[in-house]
C-alpha positions as CSV (number, residue, x, y, z in Angstrom):
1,X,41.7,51.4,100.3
2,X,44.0,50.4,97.2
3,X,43.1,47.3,95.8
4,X,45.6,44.3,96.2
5,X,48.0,44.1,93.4
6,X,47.7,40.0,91.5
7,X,51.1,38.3,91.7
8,X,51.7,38.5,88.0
9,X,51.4,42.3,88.5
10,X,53.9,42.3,92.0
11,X,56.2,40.1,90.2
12,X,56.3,42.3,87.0
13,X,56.7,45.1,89.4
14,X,59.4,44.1,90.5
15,X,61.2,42.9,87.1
16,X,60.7,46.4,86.0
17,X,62.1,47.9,88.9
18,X,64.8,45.7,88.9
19,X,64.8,47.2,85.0
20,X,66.1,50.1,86.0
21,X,69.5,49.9,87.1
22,X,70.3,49.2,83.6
23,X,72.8,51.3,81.8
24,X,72.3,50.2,78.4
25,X,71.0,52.4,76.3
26,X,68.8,50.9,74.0
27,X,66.9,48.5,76.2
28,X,66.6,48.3,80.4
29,X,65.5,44.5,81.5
30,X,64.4,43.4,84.3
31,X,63.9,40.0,85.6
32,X,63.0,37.8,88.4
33,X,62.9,34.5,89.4
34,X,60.0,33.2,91.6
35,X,59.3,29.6,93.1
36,X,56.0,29.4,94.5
37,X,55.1,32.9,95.7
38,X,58.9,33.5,97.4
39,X,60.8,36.0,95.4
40,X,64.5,34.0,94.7
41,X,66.6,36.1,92.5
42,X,66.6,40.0,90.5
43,X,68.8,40.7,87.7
44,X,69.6,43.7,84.7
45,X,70.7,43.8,81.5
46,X,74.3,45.3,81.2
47,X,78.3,45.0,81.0
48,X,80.1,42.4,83.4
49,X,80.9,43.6,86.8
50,X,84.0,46.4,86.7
51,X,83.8,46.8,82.7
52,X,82.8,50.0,81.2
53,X,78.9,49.6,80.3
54,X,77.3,50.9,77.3
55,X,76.4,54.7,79.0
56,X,80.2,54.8,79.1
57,X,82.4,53.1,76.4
58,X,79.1,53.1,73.6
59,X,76.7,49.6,72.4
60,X,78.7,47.4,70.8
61,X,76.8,46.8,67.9
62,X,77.0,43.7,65.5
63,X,75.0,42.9,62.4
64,X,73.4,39.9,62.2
65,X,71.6,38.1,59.0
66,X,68.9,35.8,59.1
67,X,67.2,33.6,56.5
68,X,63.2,34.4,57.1
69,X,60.2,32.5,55.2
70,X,57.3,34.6,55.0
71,X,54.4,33.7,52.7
72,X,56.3,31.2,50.9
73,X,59.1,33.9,50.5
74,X,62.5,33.7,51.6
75,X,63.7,36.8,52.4
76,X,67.5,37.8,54.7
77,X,66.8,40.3,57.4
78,X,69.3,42.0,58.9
79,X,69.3,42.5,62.6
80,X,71.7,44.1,65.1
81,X,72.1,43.5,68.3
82,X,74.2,44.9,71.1
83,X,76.7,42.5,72.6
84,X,78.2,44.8,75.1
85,X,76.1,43.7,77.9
86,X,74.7,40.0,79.3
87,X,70.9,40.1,79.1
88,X,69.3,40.2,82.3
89,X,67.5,36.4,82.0
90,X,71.4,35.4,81.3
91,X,72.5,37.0,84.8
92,X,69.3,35.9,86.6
93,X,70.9,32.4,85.6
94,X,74.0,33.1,86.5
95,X,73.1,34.2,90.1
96,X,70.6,31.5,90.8
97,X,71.1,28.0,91.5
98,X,70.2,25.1,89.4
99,X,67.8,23.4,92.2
100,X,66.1,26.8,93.0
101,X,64.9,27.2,89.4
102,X,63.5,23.8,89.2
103,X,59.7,24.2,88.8
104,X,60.0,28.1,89.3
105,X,58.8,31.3,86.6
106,X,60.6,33.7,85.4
107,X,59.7,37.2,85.4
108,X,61.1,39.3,82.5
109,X,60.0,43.0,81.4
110,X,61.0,41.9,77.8
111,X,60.0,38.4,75.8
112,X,63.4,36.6,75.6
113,X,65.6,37.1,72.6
114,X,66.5,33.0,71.1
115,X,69.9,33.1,72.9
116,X,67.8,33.3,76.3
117,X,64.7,31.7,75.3
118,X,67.3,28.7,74.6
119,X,69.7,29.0,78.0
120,X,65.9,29.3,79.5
121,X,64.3,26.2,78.0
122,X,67.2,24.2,79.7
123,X,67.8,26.0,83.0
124,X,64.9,24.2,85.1
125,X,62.0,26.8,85.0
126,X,58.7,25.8,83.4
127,X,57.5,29.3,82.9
128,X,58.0,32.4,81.2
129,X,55.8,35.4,82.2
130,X,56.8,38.7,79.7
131,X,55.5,42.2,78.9
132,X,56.9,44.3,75.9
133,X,57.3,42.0,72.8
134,X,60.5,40.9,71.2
135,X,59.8,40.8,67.4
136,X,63.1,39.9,66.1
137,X,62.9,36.7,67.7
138,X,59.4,36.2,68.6
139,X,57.9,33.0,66.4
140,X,60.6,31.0,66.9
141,X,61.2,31.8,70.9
142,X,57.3,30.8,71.3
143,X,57.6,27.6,68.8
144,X,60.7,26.6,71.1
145,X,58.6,27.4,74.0
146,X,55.8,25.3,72.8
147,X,58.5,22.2,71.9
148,X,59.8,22.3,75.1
149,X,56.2,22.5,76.9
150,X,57.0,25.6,79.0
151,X,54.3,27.9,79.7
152,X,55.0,30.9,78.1
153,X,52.9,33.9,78.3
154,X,52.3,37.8,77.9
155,X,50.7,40.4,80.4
156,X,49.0,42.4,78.3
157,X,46.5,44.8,80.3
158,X,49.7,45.1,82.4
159,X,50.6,48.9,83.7
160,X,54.5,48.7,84.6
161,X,55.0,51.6,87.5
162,X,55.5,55.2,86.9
163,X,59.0,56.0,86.0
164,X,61.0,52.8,85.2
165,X,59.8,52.0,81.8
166,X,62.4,53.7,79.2
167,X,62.1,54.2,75.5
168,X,63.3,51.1,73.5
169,X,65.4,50.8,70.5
170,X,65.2,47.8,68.5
């Protein structure tokens, strides 16, 4: 008999799955939102509803610049992002309500970029369970995290299931 999945893993399982009606091609995202143990809300990363997504009309790339300190260096790095499509912790928000998310945990297959990490630290939820890294982002999502005393945390012995993990492109 298979052994009963945890619920970080049937929640992650899920996220991913939900992961894979993305159209974006640089990064699918999944995520879920989950008070308790009951399964609330599912959402994807991609283009508003009736607007051509990125498989169709191309990402809609911008460059971004960002002051870094790193070993007492300043440095600018340049980033660019995709702004074609809402990110899927921005739809899970958008398609949950407010009292649902009070207390609840959010699922995501990816660590939140700062524009979600933010919306996330003031949406109600008091944790954030993630898999694949965010680098771009990541020290100042988790010092956020940490200000705002949200649980924030990565799976990482996690196996996502066979055939809904696609390659990333940062």
């Amino acid at each position: 008999m298979m052994a009963r999945k945890d619920w970080d893993t049937y929640f992650m399982d899920i996220a991913y799955m939900a992961s894979t009606r993305s159209q974006c091609s640089r990064r699918h995202v999944g995520a879920v939102l989950v008070q308790g143990k009951k399964l609330l809300g599912t959402a994807y990363n991609g283009a508003p509803m009736g607007v051509p997504d990125c498989s169709e009309a191309g990402c809609m790339l911008v460059e971004e610049y960002e002051l870094v300190a790193s070993d007492g260096k300043e440095q600018v790095v340049k980033k660019q992002r995709c702004i074609r499509t809402i990110h899927a912790e921005q739809n899970l928000l958008l398609f949950t309500d407010r009292e649902d998310r009070e207390g609840s945990v959010v699922y995501v297959t990816d660590q939140p970029c700062w524009t979600c990490a933010n919306m996330l630290a003031n949406s109600g939820v008091s944790e954030i369970v993630f898999h694949r890294p965010y680098p771009k982002d990541s020290d100042k999502v988790r010092a956020l995290m940490e200000q705002r005393g949200m649980t924030f945390r990565q799976l990482d012995n996690y196996e996502p299931p066979a055939g809904t993990v696609s390659e990333v492109k940062n």
